[in-house]
C-alpha positions, 0 to 999 in steps of 0.5 A: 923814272921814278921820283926816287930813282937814282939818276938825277937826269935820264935821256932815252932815245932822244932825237932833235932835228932842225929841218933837214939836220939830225942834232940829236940822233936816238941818244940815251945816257944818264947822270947819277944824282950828287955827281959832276958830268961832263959833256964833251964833243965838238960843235955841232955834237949836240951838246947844247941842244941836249942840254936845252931838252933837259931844262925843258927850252925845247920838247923832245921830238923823238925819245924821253927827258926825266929831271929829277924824276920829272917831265920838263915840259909837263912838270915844268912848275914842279921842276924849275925851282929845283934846278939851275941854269947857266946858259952860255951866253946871256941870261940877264938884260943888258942894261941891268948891273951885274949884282943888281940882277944877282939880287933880284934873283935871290928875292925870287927864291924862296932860300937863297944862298947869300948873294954876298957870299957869291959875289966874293967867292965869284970875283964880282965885286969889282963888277958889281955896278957895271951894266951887263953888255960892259961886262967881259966874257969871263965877268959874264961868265961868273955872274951867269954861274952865280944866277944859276946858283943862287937858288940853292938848286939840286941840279944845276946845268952849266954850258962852258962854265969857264969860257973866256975866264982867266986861269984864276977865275977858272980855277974858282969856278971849278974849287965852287962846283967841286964844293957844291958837289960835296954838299950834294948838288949834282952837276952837268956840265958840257965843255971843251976844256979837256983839263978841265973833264978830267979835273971835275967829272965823275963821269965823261959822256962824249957825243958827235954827230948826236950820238954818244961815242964813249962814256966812262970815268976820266981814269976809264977813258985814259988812264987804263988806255981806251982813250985819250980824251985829247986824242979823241977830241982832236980827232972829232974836230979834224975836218978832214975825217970822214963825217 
């Protein structure tokens, strides 16, 4: 993919093993550049993994990942000032406090957005000398999305963003990504929140078993029938259907 290309994130092909199990199984997809993508499935659809490919944690065995026009693994140095992590869990040292880590982060960027504009708009403050491990999971949460942003990244990769959030803290989060996408950062995201798909996505990729299984807008996949979102996620949990 060329450095222009409009797609901000092309996966070709991938396949991911973990010796016997197939995570990722020959898949292909793409996200456009300035856009919020969602990334649905159940556990075990290889969401994460996919996820962890593109912000070059691990090195595809089969298949290709371009970022931003970029190898990962290869354009490693090139890429990660460019991009944002929020991981699902952990990211910060247990004993740091939460806007004491927030802040080493900004010194490393070289414009960083201002950590007191995070702090607010995230709801930290009441937090802010707590050490990480005290924190809940909805605090962990905010601060893991203000570390991912705090770079100014053009691409930013969320993992179940509003996990174990409050219904306010959660309608945030999402007003901050819808804002982030307006000023043209290009958003993936994976989720089990199907309110959530449909409230931000551009676009909805839907993976099981590693496989891409429906992609479209969210009117696509439910307001003109060829899905119902819950529907379909409800029927990829049932553990009685055939695997």
């Amino acid at each position: 993919m060329p450095p222009d290309s409009p797609a901000a994130v092309e996966v070709a092909g991938l396949v991911m093993r973990y010796g016997e199990k197939t995570a990722v199984d020959g898949l292909t997809l793409g996200v456009a550049r300035h856009s919020i993508t969602a990334v649905l499935g159940p556990n075990g659809a290889g969401k994460t993994t996919t996820l962890e490919t593109c912000e070059g944690y691990r090195r595809p065995q089969q298949g290709s990942v371009r970022v931003l026009g970029l190898d990962p693994i290869a354009d490693r140095a090139r890429l990660l000032p460019r991009i944002g992590v929020m991981l699902q869990e952990g990211g910060a040292w247990s004993g740091v406090r939460a806007e004491e880590m927030l802040r080493h982060l900004a010194r490393l960027h070289a414009h960083p957005l201002e950590v007191e504009m995070l702090v607010d708009r995230l709801g930290l403050a009441e937090c802010g000398r707590t050490p990480y491990r005290r924190l809940s999971g909805g605090q962990q949460q905010r601060l893991g999305l203000a570390m991912a942003l705090v770079g100014r990244p053009e691409l930013v990769f969320v993992d179940e963003p509003t996990a174990g959030m409050d219904p306010h803290a959660r309608r945030t989060t999402w007003e901050l990504l819808e804002e982030i996408r307006r000023d043209g950062v290009t958003v993936v995201l994976t989720t089990h929140h199907m309110d959530e798909a449909e409230r931000l996505a551009d676009v909805v990729h839907i993976l099981d078993h590693g496989r891409l299984v429906a992609s479209g807008t969210p009117a696509e996949l439910t307001d003109e029938g060829r899905l119902d979102l819950e529907d379909v996620f409800v029927d990829l949990t049932d553990p009685g259907r055939a695997s």
